[in-house]
C-alpha positions as CSV (number, residue, x, y, z in Angstrom):
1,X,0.0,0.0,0.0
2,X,2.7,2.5,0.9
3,X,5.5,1.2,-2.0
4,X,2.2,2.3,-4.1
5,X,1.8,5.9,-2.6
6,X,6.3,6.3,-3.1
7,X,5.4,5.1,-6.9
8,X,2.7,7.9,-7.5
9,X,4.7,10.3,-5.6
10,X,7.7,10.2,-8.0
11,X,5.8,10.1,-10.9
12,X,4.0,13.2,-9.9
13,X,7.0,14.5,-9.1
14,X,8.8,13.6,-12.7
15,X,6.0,15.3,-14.4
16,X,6.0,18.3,-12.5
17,X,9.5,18.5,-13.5
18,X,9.3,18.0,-17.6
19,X,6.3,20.5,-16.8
20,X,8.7,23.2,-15.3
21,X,11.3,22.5,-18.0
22,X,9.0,23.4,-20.6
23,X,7.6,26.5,-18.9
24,X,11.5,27.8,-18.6
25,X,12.5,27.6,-22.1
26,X,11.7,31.4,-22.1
27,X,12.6,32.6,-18.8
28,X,16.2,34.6,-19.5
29,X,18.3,31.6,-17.8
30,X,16.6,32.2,-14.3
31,X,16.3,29.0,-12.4
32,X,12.8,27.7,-11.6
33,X,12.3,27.3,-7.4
34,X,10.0,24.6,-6.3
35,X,7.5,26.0,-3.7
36,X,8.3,24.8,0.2
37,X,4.5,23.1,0.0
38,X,5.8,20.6,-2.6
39,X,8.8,19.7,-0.7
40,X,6.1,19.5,2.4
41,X,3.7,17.4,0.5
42,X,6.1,15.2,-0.2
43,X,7.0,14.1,2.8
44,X,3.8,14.0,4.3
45,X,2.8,11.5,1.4
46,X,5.7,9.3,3.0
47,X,3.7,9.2,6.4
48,X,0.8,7.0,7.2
49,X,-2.1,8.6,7.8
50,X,-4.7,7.5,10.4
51,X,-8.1,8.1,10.1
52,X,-9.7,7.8,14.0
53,X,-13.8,8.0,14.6
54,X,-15.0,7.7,18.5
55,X,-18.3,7.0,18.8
56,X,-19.4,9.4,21.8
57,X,-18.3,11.9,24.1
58,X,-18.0,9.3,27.1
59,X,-14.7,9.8,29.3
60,X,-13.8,5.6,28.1
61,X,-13.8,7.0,24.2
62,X,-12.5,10.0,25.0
63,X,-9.3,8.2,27.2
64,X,-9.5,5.8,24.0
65,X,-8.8,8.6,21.7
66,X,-6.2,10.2,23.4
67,X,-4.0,6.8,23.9
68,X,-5.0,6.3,19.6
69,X,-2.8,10.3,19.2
70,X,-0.1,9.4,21.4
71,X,0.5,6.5,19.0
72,X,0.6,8.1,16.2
73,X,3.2,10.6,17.6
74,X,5.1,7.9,18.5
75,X,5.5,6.0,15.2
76,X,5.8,9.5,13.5
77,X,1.8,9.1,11.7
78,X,-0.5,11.6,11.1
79,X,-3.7,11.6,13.2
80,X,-7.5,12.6,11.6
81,X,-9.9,12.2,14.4
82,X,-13.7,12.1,14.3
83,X,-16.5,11.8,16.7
84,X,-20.5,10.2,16.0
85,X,-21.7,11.2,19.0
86,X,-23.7,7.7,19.0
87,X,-25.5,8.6,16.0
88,X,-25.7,6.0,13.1
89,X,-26.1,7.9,10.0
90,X,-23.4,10.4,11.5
91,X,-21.2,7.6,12.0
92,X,-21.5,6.4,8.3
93,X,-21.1,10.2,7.4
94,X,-17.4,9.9,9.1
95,X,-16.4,6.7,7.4
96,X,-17.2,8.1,4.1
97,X,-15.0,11.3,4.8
98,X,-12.2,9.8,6.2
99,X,-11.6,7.9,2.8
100,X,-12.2,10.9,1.1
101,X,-9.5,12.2,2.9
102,X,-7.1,9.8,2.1
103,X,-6.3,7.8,5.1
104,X,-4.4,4.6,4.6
105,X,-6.2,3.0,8.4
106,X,-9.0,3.8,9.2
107,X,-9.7,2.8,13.0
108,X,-13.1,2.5,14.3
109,X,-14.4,2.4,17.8
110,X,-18.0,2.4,16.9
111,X,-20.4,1.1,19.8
112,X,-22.9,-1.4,17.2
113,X,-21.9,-4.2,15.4
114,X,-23.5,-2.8,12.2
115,X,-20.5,0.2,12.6
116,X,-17.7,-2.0,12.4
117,X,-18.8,-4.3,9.7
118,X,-19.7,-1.0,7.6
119,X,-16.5,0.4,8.5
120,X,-14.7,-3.0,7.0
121,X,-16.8,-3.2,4.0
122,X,-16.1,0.7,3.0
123,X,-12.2,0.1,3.7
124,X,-12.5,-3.1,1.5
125,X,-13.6,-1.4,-1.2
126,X,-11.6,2.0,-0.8
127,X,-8.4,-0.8,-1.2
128,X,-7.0,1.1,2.9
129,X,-6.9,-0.7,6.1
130,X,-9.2,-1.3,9.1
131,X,-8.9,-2.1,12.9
132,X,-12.1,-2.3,14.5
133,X,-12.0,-2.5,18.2
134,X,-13.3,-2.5,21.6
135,X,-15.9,-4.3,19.7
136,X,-15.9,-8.5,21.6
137,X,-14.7,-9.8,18.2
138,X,-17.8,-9.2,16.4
139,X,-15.5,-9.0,12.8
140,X,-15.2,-12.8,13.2
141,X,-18.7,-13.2,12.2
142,X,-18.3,-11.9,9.1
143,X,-16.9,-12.7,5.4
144,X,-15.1,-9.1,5.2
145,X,-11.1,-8.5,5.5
146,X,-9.9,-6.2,8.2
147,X,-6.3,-5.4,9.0
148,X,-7.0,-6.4,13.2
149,X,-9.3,-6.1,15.9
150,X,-8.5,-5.2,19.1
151,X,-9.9,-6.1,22.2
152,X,-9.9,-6.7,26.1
153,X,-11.4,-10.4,27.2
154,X,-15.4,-9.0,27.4
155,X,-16.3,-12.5,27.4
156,X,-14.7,-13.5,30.6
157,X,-15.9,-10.6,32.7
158,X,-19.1,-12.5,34.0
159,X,-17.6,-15.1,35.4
160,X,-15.1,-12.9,37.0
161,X,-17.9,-11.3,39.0
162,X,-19.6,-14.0,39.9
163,X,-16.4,-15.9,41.3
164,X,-15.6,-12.7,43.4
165,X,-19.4,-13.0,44.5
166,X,-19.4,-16.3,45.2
167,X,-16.4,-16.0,47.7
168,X,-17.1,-12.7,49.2
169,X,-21.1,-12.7,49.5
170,X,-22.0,-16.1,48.8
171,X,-25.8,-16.7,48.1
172,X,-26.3,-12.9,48.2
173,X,-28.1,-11.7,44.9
174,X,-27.6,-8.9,42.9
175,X,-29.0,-6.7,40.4
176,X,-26.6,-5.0,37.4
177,X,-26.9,-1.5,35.8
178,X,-25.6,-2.4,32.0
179,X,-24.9,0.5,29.4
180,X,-26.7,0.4,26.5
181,X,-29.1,-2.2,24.8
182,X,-27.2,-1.7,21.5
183,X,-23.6,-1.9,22.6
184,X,-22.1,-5.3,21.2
185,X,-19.9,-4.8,24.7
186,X,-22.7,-4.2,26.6
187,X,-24.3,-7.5,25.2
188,X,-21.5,-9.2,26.3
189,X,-20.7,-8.6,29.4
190,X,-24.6,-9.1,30.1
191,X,-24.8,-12.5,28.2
192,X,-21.6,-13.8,30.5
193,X,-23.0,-12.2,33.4
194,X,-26.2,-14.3,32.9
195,X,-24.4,-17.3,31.9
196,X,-22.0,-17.6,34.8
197,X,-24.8,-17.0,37.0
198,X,-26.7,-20.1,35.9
199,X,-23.7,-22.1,35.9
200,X,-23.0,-21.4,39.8
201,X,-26.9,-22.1,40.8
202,X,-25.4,-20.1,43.9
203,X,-27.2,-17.0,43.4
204,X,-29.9,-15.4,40.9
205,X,-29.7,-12.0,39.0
206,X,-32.6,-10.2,39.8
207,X,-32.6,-7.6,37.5
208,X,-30.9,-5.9,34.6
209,X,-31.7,-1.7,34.3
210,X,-29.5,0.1,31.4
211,X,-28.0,3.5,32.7
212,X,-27.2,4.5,29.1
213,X,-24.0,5.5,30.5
214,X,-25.3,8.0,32.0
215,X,-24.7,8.7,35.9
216,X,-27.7,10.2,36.3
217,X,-29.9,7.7,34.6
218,X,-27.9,5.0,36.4
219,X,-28.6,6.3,40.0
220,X,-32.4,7.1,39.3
221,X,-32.4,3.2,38.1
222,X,-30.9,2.1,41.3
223,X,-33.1,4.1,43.6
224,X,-36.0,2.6,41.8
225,X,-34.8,-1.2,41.9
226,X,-34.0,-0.2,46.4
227,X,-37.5,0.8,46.5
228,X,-39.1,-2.3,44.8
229,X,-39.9,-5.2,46.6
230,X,-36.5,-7.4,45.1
231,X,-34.2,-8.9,48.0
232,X,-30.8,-8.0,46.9
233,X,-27.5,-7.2,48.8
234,X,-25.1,-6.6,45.9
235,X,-25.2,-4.0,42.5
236,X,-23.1,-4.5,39.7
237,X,-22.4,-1.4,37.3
238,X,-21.2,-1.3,33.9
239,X,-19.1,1.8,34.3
240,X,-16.9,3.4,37.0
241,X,-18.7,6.9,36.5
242,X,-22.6,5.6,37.2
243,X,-20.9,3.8,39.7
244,X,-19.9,6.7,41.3
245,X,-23.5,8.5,40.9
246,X,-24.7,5.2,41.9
247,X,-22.5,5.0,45.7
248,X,-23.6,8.9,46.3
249,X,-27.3,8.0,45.5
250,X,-27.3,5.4,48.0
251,X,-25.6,7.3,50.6
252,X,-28.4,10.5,50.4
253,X,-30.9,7.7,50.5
254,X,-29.1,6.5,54.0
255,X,-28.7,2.5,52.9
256,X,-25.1,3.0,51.3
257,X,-24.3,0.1,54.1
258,X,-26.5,-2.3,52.9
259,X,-25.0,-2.8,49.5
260,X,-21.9,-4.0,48.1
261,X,-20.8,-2.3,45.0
262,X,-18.2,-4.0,42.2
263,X,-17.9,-1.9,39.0
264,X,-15.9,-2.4,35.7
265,X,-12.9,-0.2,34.1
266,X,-10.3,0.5,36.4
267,X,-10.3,4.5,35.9
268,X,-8.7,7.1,38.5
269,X,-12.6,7.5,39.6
270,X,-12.7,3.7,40.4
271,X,-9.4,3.8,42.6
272,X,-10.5,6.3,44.3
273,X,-13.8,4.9,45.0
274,X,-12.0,1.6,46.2
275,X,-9.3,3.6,48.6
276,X,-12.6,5.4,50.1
277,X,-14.2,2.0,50.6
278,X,-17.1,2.3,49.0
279,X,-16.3,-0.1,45.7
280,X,-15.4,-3.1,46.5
281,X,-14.0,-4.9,43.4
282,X,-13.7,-3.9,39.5
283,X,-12.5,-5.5,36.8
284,X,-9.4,-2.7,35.2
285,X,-8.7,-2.7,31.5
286,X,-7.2,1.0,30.1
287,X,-9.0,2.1,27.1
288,X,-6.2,4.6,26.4
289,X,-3.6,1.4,26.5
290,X,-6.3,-0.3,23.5
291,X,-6.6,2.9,21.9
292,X,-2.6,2.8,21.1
293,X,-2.7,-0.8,20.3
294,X,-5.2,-0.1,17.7
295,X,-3.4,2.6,16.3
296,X,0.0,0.6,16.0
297,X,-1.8,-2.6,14.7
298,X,-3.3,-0.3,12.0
299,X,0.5,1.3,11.2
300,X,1.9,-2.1,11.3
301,X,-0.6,-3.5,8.6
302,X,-0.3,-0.4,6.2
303,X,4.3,-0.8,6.9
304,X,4.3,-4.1,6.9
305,X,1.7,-5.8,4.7
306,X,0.9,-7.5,7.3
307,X,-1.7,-11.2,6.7
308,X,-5.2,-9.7,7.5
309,X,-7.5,-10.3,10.6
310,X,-5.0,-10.3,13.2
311,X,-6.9,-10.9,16.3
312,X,-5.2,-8.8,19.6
313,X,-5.9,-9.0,23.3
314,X,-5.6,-6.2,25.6
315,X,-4.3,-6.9,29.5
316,X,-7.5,-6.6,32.1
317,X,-7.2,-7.3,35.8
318,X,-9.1,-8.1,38.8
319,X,-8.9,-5.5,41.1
320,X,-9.8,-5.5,45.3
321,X,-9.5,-2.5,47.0
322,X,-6.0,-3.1,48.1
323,X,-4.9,-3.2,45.2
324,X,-5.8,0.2,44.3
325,X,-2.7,1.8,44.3
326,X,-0.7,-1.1,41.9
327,X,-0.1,0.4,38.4
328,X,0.6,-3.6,37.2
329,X,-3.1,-4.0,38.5
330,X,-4.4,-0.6,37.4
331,X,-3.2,0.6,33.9
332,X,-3.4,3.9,33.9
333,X,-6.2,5.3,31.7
334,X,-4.7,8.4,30.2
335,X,-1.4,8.6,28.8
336,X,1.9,7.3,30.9
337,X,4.9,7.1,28.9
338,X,6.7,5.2,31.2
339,X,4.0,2.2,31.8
340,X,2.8,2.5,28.6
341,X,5.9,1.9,27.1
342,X,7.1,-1.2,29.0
343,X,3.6,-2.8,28.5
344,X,3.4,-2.6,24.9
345,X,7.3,-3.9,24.0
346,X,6.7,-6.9,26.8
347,X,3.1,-7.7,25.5
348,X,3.3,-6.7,21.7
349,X,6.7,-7.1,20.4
350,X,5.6,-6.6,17.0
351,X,5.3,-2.7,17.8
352,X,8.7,-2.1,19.9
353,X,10.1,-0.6,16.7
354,X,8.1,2.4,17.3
355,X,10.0,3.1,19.9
């Protein structure tokens, strides 16, 4: 794909030049200057271009976006980013402009299954690359060539929570605030959930309410589910921020100790809920860690031809309150060189030589 670009590059540049030479034939023997743009352009044309869309203005895709930009400062790309504010048609709108502009990856964090394969099939036939991720591997469902997808274990999660349930409150059950009814994570999460449940015969899930990712939402949810008539002890969230909205509810409604909390993401809100005591386990994987991975899988493939449909796994971790404080337990979220660094040349040597 790049040799390709280098090829059209010098024959643009050859013609410019028999074009020039023709031009100075009556010019008094002054010598022709090439503008500074040109000698710009060309270089930039040497560069691989990333094409970025976030599907929402949610802090998880907004960390995710900033970990995709440091990545491409790192291996020396440019960056085009994009948002769809969780709107379908917009999101198409964004895949559609991005190949306009000329990317060579485009990489896609796009909260519906229908996003991602769209986003595949538009690469495909634009002849550019594509790294879906944060999307539970939905691409292997379908007859359509992507350069990778990356993603953290969503799939495992449930039976995480309920193994942490079953040793710390066993026979207690619980009700879980899930994100959205559309998100192929979302679905996920909730489908292992339900599974692992069944499989222990230890405990029942009473009931599932969707907080939309919203904190707000979330808490009004819970309120409603502690003034039903459901025995429950424990409340699983989908997100660290409507768990947050979530432990403050409970507290103004004076029956904060009667619940146990656990939570998923790992964030800086999440340690600090753990190191006040009022979280009590969550399950830490750094979307700002898979937005970089994404990014470098997607400059690999265009560099290296890389054999399509590489398949990528993010580190997650299972995190207890005194753990909150252990960056090899908690990845930070937003950028950190350092961590950052080591964690990607020990877990994905194929993209040390961006560094």
């Amino acid at each position: 794909m790049k040799n390709i670009k280098k090829i059209l590059a010098v024959l643009l540049a050859g013609a410019m030049l028999v074009s020039l030479a023709a031009c100075s034939s009556g010019n008094d023997g002054k010598e022709e200057t090439k503008p500074a743009e040109e000698d710009a352009g060309e270089e930039s044309a040497d560069r691989v271009k990333i094409g970025y869309i976030s599907p929402g203005p949610d802090t998880w895709y907004l960390r995710a976006e900033e970990g995709a930009k440091w990545a491409c400062e790192k291996a020396g790309a440019e960056f085009l980013s994009v948002n769809s504010n969780r709107d379908s048609e917009q999101e198409q709108t964004n895949i559609n402009y991005l190949i306009d502009e000329g990317v060579d990856c485009i990489v896609i964090l796009s909260w519906n299954e229908a996003g991602c394969v769209a986003a595949a099939e538009k690469c495909k036939e634009a002849g550019i690359g594509c790294v879906v991720f944060d999307a539970c591997g939905v691409m292997k469902n379908h007859d359509v060539d992507i350069a990778a997808s990356v993603d953290f274990d969503w799939q495992s999660m449930g039976g995480t929570y309920v193994d942490w349930m079953n040793d710390t409150y066993p026979g207690e059950d619980y009700v879980f605030i899930n994100g959205t009814v559309d998100s192929v994570v979302c679905q996920t999460v909730e489908a292992s959930l339900k599974q692992a449940t069944a499989d222990s015969g230890k405990m029942e899930c009473l009931d599932i309410r969707y907080g939309e990712y919203d904190p707000e939402k979330a808490a009004n949810e819970v309120e409603d589910l502690v003034n039903s008539d459901l025995d429950f002890s424990i409340i699983g969230v989908i997100n660290e921020d409507c768990a947050a909205a979530i432990i403050t509810r409970l507290q103004d409604l004076k029956v904060a100790d009667q619940y146990h909390v656990f939570a998923q993401n790992g964030s800086e809100t999440g340690a600090e809920l753990m190191k006040a005591g009022s979280l009590e386990f969550t399950i830490a994987s750094s979307p700002g860690l898979e937005g970089a991975v994404a990014v470098f899988a997607g400059i690999d493939a265009v560099n290296n031809d890389k054999e399509p449909n590489q398949f990528i796994d993010c580190p997650i971790a299972s995190v207890t309150p005194d753990k909150a404080d252990d960056p090899e337990a908690i990845i930070s979220w937003s950028v950190d060189e350092e961590a950052w660094t080591s964690i990607i040349k020990e877990s994905f040597s194929d993209y040390a030589y961006f560094f």
